[in-house]
C-alpha positions in Angstrom: 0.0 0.0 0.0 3.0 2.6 1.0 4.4 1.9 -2.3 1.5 2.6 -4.5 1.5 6.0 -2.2 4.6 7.0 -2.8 4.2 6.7 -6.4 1.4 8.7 -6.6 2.3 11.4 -5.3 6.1 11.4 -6.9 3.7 11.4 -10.0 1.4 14.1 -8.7 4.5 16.3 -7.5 6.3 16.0 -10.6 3.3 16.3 -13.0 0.5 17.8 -11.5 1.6 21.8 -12.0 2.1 21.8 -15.5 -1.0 19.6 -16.5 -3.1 22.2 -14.4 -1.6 25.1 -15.6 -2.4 23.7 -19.0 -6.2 23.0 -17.7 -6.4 27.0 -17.0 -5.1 28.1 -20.1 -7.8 25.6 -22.2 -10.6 26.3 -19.4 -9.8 30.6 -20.0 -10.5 30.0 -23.8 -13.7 29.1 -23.3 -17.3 30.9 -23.4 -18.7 29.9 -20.0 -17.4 28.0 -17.3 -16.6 24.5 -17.9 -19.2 21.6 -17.3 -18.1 18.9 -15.0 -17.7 17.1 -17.9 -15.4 19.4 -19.7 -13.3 20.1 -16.4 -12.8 16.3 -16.1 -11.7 16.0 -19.6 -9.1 19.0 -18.9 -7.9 17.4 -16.0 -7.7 14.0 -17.0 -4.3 13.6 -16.9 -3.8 15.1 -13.6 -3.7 12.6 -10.4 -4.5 15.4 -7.5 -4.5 13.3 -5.0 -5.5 14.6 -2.0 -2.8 16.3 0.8 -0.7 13.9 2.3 -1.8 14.9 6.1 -5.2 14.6 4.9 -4.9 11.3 4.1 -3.4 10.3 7.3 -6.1 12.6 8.7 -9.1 10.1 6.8 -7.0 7.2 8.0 -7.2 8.6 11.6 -11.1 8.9 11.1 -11.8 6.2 9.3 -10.2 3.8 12.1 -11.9 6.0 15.3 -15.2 6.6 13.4 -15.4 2.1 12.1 -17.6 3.4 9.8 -19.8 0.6 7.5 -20.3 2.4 4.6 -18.5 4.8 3.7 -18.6 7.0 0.3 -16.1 9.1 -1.7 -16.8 11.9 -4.5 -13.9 11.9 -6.7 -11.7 8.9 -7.0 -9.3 10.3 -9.6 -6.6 7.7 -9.8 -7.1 6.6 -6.0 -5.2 8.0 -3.5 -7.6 8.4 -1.0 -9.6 5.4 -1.6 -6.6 3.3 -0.5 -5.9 5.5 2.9 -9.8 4.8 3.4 -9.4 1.4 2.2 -6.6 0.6 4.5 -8.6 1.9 7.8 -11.3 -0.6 6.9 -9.1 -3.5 6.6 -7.6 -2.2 9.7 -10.8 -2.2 11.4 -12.1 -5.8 10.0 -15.3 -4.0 8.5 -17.0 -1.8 6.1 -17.0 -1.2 2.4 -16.0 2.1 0.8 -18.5 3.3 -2.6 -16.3 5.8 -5.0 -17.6 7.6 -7.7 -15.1 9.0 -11.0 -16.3 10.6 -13.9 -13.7 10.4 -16.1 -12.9 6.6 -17.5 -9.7 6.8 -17.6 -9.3 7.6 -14.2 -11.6 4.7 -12.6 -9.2 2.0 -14.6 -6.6 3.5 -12.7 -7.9 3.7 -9.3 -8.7 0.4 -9.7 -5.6 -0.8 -11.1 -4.0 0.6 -8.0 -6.5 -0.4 -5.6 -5.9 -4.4 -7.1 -1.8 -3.5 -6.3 -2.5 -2.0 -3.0 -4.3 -5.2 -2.2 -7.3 -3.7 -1.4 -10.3 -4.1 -4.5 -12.2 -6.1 -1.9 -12.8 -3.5 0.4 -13.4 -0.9 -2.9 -16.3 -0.6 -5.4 -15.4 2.0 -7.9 -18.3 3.4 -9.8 -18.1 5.3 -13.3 -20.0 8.1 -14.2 -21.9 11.0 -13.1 -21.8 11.2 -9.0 -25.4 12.5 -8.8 -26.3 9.7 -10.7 -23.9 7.2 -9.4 -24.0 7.7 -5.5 -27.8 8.8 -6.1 -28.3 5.1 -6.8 -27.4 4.2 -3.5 -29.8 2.4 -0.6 -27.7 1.9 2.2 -27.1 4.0 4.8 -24.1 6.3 4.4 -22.0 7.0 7.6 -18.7 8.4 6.2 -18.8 11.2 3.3 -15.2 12.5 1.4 -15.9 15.0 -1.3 -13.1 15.6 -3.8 -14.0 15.8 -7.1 -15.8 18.9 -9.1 -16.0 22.0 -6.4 -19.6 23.0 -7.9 -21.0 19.5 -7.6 -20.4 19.4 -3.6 -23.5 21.0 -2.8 -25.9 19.0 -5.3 -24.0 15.6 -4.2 -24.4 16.5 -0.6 -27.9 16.7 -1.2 -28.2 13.8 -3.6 -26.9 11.5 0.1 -28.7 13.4 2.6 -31.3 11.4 2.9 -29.3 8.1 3.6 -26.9 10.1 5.9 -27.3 8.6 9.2 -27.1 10.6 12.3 -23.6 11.1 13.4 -22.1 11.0 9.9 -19.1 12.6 8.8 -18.3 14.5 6.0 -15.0 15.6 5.2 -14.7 18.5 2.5 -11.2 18.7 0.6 -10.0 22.1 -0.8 -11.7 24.4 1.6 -10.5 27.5 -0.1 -12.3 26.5 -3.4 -15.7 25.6 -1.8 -18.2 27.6 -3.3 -20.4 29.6 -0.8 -23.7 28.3 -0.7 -21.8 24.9 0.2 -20.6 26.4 3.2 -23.3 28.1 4.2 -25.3 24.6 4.6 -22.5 22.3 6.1 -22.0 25.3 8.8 -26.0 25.6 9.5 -26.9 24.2 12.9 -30.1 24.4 12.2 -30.1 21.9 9.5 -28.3 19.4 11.7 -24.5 20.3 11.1 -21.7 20.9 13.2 -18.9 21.8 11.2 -15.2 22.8 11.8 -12.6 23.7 9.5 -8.7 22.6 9.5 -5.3 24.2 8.1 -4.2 21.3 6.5 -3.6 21.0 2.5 -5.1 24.1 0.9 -7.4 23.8 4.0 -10.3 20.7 5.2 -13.9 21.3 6.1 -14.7 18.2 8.4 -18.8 18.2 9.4 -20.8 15.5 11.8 -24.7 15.5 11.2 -26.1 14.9 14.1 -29.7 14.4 12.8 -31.6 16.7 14.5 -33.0 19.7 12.0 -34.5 22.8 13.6 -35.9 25.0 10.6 
């Protein structure tokens, strides 16, 4: 598992900045922002994986929290899924749901998941996450959200109603969350209790504690 890591992020550091940089360029040339669809396809190439101390941080949760059924937004090419991954197999239970747009990007975190030694413990879904993880049943107890900043809030929504009380969510890239976002994940009233973290380019992590008071 520490190998498959390491690799990723000597990819990601060596990489990462000049695929991006190319991403902003081709994303500045167009009419209107780009769709989901189009901001995958620019970034396609990049891993951005998610801050090292923020994985250890999921790790840390993911073993304290023993959550069942845990769900990410944003695979890319796996990174977090294995830290997640590896607290479950730690803890002897659960099974974490990951949704990736791009096709390209689910071989890969599955590829790396199956040399990690962890695919078991992994189902990685393809497509759309407000389709994807809007398909779900189960009760969700553990929430990552990494992928497409604009899609936080309308995949939030898409799980609230299988979030069960005392779920967590953890939101990546803090300084890129688009306000209305915020504003709900830091509204008691709705249930939330949220808190955010200097680590990376800063972590939102939010309970729900079930209880709404509009």
């Amino acid at each position: 598992m520490r190998a498959v890591l390491n690799r990723l992020y000597s990819m990601a550091e060596r990489d990462d900045k000049g695929v991006m940089e190319r991403a902003y360029a081709s994303a500045a040339g167009l009419s209107a922002p780009p769709t989901p669809a189009e901001a995958s396809a620019l970034c396609a190439e990049a891993l951005l994986p998610v801050d090292p101390k923020i994985g250890r941080l999921l790790h840390l949760l993911v073993r304290t929290l023993r959550p069942r059924n845990p769900v990410e937004f944003g695979a890319s090419y796996g990174a977090s899924a294995i830290q997640i991954a590896a607290a479950l197999r730690d803890n002897g239970s659960g099974h974490l749901t990951t949704s990736e747009l791009d096709g390209g990007k689910v071989r890969k975190t599955r590829e790396n998941l199956a040399e990690a030694g962890l695919s078991d413990l992994v189902t990685v879904l393809e497509g759309d996450a407000r389709d994807t993880l809007g398909a779900l049943t189960e009760p969700v107890d553990f929430i990552l959200l990494d992928g497409w900043k604009e899609l936080y809030l309308p995949v939030l929504k898409v799980l609230e109603p299988l979030m069960a009380p005392g779920a967590v969510i953890v939101s990546d890239n803090l300084s890129m969350l688009p306000a209305d976002y915020l504003e709900r994940i830091r509204d008691g009233r709705l249930g939330y209790v949220s808190l955010d973290l200097p680590l990376g380019d800063g972590v939102e992590v939010t309970t729900w504690t079930g209880i709404r008071d509009e």
